[in-house]
Every structure is written in structure tokens, then in C-alpha cells.
N, CA, C and O of each residue as an XYZ file, in Angstrom:
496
protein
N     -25.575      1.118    -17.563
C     -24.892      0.739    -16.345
C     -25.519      1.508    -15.176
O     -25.771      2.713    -15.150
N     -25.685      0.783    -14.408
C     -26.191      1.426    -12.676
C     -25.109      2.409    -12.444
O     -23.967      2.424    -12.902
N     -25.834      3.402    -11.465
C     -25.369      4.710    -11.321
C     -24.375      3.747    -10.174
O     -23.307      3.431    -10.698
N     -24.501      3.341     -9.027
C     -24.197      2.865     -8.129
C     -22.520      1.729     -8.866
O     -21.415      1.857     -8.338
N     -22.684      1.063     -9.693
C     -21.582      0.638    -10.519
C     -20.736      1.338    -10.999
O     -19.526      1.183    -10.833
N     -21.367      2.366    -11.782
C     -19.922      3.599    -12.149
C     -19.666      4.842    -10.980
O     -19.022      5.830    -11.332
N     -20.119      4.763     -9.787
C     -19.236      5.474     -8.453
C     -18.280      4.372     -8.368
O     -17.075      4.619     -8.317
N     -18.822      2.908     -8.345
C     -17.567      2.002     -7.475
C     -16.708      1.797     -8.630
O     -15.697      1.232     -8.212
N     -16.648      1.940     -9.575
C     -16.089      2.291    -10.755
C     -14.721      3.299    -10.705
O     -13.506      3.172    -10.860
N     -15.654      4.343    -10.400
C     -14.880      5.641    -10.411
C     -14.229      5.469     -9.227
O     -13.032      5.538     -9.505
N     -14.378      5.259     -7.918
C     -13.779      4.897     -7.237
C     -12.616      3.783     -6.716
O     -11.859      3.848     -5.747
N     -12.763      2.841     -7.644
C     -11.896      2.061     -7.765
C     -10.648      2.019     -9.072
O      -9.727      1.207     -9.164
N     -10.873      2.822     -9.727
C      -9.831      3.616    -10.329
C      -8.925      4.873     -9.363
O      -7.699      4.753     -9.356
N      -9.497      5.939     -8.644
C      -8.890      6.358     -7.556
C      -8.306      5.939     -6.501
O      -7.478      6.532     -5.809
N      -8.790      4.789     -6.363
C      -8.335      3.938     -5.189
C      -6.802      3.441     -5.503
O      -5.747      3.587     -4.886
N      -7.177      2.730     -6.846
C      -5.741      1.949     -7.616
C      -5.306      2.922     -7.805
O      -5.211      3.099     -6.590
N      -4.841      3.971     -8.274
C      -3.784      5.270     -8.127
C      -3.847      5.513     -6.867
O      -2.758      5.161     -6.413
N      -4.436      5.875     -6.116
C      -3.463      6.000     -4.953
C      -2.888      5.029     -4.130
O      -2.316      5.219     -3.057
N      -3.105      3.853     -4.780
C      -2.171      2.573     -4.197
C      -0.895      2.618     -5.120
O       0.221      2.290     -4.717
N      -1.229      3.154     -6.686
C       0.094      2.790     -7.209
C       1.310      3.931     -6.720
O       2.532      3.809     -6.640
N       0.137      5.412     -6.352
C       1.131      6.323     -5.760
C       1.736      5.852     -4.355
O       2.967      5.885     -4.348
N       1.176      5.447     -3.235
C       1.831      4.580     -2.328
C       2.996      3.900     -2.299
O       3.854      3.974     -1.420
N       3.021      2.960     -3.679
C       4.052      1.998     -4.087
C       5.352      3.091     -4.031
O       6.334      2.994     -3.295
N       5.138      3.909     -4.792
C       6.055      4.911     -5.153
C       6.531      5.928     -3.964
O       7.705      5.979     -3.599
N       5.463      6.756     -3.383
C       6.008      7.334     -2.015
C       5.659      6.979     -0.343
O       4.656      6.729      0.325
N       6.983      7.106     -0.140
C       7.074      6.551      1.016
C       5.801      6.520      2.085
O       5.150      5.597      2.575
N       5.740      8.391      2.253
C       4.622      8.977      3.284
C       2.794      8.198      3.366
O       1.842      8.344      4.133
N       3.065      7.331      2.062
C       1.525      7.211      1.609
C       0.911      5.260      1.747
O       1.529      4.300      1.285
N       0.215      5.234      2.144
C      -0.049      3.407      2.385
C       0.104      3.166      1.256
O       0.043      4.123      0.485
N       0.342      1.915      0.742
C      -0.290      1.654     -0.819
C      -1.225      0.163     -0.186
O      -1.814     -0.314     -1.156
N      -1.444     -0.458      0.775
C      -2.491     -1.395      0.802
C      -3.603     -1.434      1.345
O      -4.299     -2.446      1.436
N      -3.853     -0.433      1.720
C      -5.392      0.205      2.369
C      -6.125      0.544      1.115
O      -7.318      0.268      0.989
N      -5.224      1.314     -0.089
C      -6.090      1.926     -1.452
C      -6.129      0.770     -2.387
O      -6.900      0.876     -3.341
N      -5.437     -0.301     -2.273
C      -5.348     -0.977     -3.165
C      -6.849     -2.402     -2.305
O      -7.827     -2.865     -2.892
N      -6.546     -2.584     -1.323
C      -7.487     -3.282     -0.910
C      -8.915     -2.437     -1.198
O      -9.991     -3.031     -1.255
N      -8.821     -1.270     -1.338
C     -10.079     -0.930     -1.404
C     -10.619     -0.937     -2.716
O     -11.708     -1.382     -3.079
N      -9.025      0.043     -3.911
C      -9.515     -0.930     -5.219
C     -10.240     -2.160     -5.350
O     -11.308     -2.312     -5.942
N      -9.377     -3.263     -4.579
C     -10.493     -4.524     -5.386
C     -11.780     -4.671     -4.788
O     -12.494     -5.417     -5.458
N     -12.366     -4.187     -3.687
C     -13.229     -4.210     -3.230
C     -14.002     -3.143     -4.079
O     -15.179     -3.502     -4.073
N     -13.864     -2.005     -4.798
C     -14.747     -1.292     -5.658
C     -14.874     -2.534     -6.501
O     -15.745     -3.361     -6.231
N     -14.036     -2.704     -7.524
C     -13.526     -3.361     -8.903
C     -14.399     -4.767     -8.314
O     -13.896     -5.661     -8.995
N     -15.333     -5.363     -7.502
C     -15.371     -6.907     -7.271
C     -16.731     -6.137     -7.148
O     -17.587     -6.964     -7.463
N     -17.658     -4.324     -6.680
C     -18.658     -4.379     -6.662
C     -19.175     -4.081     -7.899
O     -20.369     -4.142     -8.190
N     -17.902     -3.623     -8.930
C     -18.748     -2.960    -10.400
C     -18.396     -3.466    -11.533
O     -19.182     -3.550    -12.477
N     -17.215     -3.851    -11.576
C     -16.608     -4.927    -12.902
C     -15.833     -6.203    -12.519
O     -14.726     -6.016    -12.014
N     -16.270     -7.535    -12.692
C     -15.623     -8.575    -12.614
C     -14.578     -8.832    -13.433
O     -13.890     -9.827    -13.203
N     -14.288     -8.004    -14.498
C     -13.162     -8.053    -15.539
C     -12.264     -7.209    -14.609
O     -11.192     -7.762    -14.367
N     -12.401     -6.274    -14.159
C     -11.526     -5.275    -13.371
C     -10.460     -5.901    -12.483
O      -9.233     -5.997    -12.519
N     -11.824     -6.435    -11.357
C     -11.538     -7.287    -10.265
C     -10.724     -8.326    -10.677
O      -9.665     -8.506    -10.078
N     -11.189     -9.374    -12.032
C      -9.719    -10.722    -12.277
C      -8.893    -10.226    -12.465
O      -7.891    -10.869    -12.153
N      -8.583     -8.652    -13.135
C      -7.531     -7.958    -13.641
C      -6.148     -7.783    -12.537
O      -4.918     -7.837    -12.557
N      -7.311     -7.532    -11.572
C      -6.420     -6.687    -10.358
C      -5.304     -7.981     -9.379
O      -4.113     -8.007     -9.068
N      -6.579     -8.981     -9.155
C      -6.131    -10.048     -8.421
C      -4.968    -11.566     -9.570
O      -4.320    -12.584     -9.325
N      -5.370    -10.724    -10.790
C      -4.293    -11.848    -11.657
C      -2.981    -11.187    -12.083
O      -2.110    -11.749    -12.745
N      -2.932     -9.783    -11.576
C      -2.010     -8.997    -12.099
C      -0.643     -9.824    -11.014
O      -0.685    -10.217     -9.848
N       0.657     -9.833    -12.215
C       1.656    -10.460    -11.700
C       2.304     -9.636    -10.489
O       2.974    -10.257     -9.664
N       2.149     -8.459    -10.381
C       2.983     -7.507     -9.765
C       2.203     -7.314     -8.261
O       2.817     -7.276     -7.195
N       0.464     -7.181     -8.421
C      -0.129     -6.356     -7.136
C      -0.734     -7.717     -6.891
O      -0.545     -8.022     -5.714
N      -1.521     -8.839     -7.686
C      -2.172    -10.001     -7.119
C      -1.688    -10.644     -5.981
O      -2.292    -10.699     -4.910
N      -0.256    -11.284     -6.291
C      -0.269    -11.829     -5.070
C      -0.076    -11.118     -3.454
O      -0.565    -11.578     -2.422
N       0.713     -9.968     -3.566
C       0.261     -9.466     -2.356
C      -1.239     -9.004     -1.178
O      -1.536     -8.784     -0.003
N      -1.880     -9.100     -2.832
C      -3.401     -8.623     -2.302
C      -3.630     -9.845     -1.611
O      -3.803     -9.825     -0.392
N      -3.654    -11.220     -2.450
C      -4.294    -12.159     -2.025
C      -3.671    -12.731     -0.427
O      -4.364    -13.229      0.461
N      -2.226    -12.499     -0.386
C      -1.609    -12.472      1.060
C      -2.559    -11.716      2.040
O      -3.339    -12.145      2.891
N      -2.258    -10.520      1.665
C      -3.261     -9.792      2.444
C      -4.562    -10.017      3.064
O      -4.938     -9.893      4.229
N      -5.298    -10.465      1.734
C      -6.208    -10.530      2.074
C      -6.978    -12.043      3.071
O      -7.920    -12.095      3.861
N      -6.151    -12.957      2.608
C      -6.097    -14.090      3.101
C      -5.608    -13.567      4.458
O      -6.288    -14.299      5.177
N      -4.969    -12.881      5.223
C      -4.143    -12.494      6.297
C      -3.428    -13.204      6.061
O      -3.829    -14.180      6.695
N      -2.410    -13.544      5.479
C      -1.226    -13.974      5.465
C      -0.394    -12.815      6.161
O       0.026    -12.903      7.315
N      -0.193    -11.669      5.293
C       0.659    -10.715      5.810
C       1.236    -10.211      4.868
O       0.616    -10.438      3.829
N       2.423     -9.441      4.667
C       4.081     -9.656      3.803
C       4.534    -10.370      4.187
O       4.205    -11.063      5.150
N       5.826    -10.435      3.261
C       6.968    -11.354      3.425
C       7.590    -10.321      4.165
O       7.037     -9.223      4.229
N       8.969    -10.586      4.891
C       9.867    -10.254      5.441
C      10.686     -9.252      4.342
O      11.067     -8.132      4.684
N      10.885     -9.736      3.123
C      11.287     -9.071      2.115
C      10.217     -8.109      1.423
O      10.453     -7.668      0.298
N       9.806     -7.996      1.659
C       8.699     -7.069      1.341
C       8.734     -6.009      2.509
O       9.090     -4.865      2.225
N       8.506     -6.214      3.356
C       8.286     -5.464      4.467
C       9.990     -4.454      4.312
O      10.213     -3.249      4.433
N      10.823     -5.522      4.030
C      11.988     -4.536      4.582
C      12.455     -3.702      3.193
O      13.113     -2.670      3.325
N      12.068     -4.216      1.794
C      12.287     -3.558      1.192
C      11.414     -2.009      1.142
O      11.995     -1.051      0.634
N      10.051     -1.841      1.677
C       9.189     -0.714      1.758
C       9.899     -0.180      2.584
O      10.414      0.882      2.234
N      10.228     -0.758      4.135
C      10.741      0.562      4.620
C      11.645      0.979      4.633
O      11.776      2.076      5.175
N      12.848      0.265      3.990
C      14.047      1.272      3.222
C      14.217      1.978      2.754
O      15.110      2.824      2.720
N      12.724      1.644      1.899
C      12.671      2.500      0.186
C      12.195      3.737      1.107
O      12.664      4.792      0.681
N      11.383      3.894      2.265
C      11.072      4.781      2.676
C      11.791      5.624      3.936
O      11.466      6.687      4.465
N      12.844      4.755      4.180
C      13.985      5.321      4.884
C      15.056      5.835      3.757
O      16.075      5.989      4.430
N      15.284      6.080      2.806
C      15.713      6.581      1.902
C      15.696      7.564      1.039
O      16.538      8.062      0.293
N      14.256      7.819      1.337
C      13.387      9.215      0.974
C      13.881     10.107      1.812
O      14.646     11.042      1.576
N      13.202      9.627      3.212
C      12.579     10.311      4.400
C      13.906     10.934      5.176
O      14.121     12.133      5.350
N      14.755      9.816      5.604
C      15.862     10.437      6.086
C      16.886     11.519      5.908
O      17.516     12.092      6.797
N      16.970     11.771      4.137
C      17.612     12.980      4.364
C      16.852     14.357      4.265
O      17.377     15.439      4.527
N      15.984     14.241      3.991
C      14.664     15.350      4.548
C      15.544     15.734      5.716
O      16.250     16.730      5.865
N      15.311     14.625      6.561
C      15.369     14.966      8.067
C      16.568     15.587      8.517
O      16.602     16.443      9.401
N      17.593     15.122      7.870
C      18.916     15.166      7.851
C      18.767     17.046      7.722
O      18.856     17.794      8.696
N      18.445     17.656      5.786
C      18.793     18.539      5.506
C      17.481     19.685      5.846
O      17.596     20.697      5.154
N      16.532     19.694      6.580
C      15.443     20.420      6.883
C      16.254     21.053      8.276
O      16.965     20.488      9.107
N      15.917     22.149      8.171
C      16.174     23.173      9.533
C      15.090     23.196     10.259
O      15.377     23.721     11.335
N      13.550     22.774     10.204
C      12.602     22.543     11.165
C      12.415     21.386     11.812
O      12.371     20.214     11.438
N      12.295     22.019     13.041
C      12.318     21.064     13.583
C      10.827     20.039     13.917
O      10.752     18.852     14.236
N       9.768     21.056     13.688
C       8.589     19.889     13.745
C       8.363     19.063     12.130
O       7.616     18.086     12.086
N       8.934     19.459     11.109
C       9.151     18.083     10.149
C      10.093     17.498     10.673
O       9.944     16.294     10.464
N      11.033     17.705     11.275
C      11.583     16.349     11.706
C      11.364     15.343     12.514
O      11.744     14.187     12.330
N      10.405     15.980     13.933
C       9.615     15.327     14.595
C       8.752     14.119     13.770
O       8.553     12.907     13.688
N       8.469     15.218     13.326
C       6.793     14.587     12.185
C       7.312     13.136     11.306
O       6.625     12.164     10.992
N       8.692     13.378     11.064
C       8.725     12.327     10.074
C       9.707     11.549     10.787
O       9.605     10.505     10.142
N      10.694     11.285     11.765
C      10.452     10.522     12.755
C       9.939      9.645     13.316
O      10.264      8.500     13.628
N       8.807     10.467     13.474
C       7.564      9.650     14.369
C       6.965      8.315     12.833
O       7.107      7.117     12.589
N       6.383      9.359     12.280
C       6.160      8.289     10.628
C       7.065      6.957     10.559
O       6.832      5.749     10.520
N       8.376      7.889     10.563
C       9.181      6.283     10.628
C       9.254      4.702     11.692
O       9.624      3.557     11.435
N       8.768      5.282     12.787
C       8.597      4.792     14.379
C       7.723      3.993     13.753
O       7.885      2.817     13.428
N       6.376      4.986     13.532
C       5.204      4.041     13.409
C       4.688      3.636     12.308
O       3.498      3.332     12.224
N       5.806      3.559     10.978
C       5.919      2.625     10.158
C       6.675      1.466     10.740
O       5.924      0.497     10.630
N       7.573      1.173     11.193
C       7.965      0.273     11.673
C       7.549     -0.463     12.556
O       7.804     -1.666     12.605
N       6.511      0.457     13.774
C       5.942     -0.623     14.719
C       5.030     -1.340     13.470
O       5.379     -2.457     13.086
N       4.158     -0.847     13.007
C       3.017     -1.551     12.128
C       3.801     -2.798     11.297
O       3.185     -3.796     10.924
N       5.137     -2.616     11.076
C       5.239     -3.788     10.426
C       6.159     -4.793     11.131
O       6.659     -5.789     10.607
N       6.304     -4.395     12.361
C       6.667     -5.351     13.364
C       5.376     -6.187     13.768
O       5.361     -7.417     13.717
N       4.371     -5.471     14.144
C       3.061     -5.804     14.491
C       2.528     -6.546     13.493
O       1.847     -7.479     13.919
N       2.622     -6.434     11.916
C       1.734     -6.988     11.212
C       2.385     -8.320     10.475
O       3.580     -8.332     10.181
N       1.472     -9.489     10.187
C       1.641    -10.718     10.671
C       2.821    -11.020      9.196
O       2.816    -10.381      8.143
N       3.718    -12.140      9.556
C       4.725    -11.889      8.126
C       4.385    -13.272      7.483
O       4.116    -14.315      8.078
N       4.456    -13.057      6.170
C       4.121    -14.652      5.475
C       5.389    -15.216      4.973
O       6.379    -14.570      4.626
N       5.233    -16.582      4.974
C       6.333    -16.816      4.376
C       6.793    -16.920      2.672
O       6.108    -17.449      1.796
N       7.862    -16.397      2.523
C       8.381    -16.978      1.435
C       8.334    -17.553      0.271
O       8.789    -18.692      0.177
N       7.906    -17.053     -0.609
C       7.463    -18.544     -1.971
C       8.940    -19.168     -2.072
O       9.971    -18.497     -2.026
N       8.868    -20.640     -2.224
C      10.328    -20.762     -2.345
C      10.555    -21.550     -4.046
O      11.685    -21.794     -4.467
């Protein structure tokens, strides 16, 4: 195997963990690492790559994505709950005051971004 295949390799295994860590915490994107997953996974394994884009759980959002579709509305609002749910009582029970700023602001400009970013519709 080309040296150049097992970096995008190796890299697209890092990528997909830190998209699946994303999924999971709030503070962290999960579709910047995961778009970049398939973009490793499409330069070094085509088994990877059908893997990623046929997977029931991450495919179709990628392909939204990537198509610019967007999220759904339900999507969008379930992330930033899940991440207003974390985040807020941080804020709540922290005595500093620049994490609270800090994560605040996070919340602001999680929300502009997904006001801003385009929404798809619905499978019905």
C-alpha cells in the first residue's frame, strides 16, 4: 500500500472519532471531522468510503451535507439541546466568570451557525 494511502487512512480513522466524539460532546463539531473522514476514506479505501456513506446512522446526514442540503430542523434542534443540556449547568454551577462568558458565547454562536446554515427538509 502507498505511503500516501495509509496517512489518509490513518487520518480518516482520526477524523471519524473525532466526529463520533462530536456526536457525543457538545463543545466539539461532529461535521467538519466527519466530512473530512469521508474525504480521507474516498482518497485511500473505497470499502471505507461505501462504509461511511451507507452507514444507516452518519450516511444520510453526510450526503445532506454534502449535497448542501443542510439539517433537518430536527436535527439541528435536537444538537443544540443536547448541547444546551450539558453546557448550561456548567454555567449555572461554575463560580468563574470567564467560563461562563466562554460558554455563552459557544452557545450564541452555535446557534447563529445553525440559524445561518441552510435546513433540509424532512424525509416524510
Amino acid at each position: 500500500m502507498k505511503i500516501h494511502k495509509v496517512l489518509f487512512l490513518a487520518a480518516g480513522f482520526l477524523l471519524l472519532g473525532l466526529a463520533v466524539a462530536g456526536i457525543v460532546l457538545p463543545v466539539l463539531p461532529a461535521t467538519p471531522f466527519l466530512l473530512g473522514a469521508a474525504f480521507c476514506f474516498m482518497k485511500s479505501s473505497e470499502r471505507l468510503y461505501a462504509w461511511l456513506i451507507n452507514n444507516r446512522f452518519l450516511g444520510p446526514r453526510l450526503e445532506r451535507i454534502r449535497s448542501g442540503k443542510g439539517l433537518t430542523l430536527k436535527e439541528k434542534l435536537i444538537i443544540y439541546f443536547t448541547a444546551c443540556a450539558f453546557i448550561v449547568p456548567i454555567i449555572v454551577l461554575t463560580h468563574s466568570p470567564h467560563l461562563r462568558i466562554f460558554l455563552v458565547v459557544l452557545l450564541a454562536v452555535k446557534a447563529f451557525v445553525f440559524i445561518r446554515m441552510k435546513t433540509a427538509q424532512a424525509d416524510v
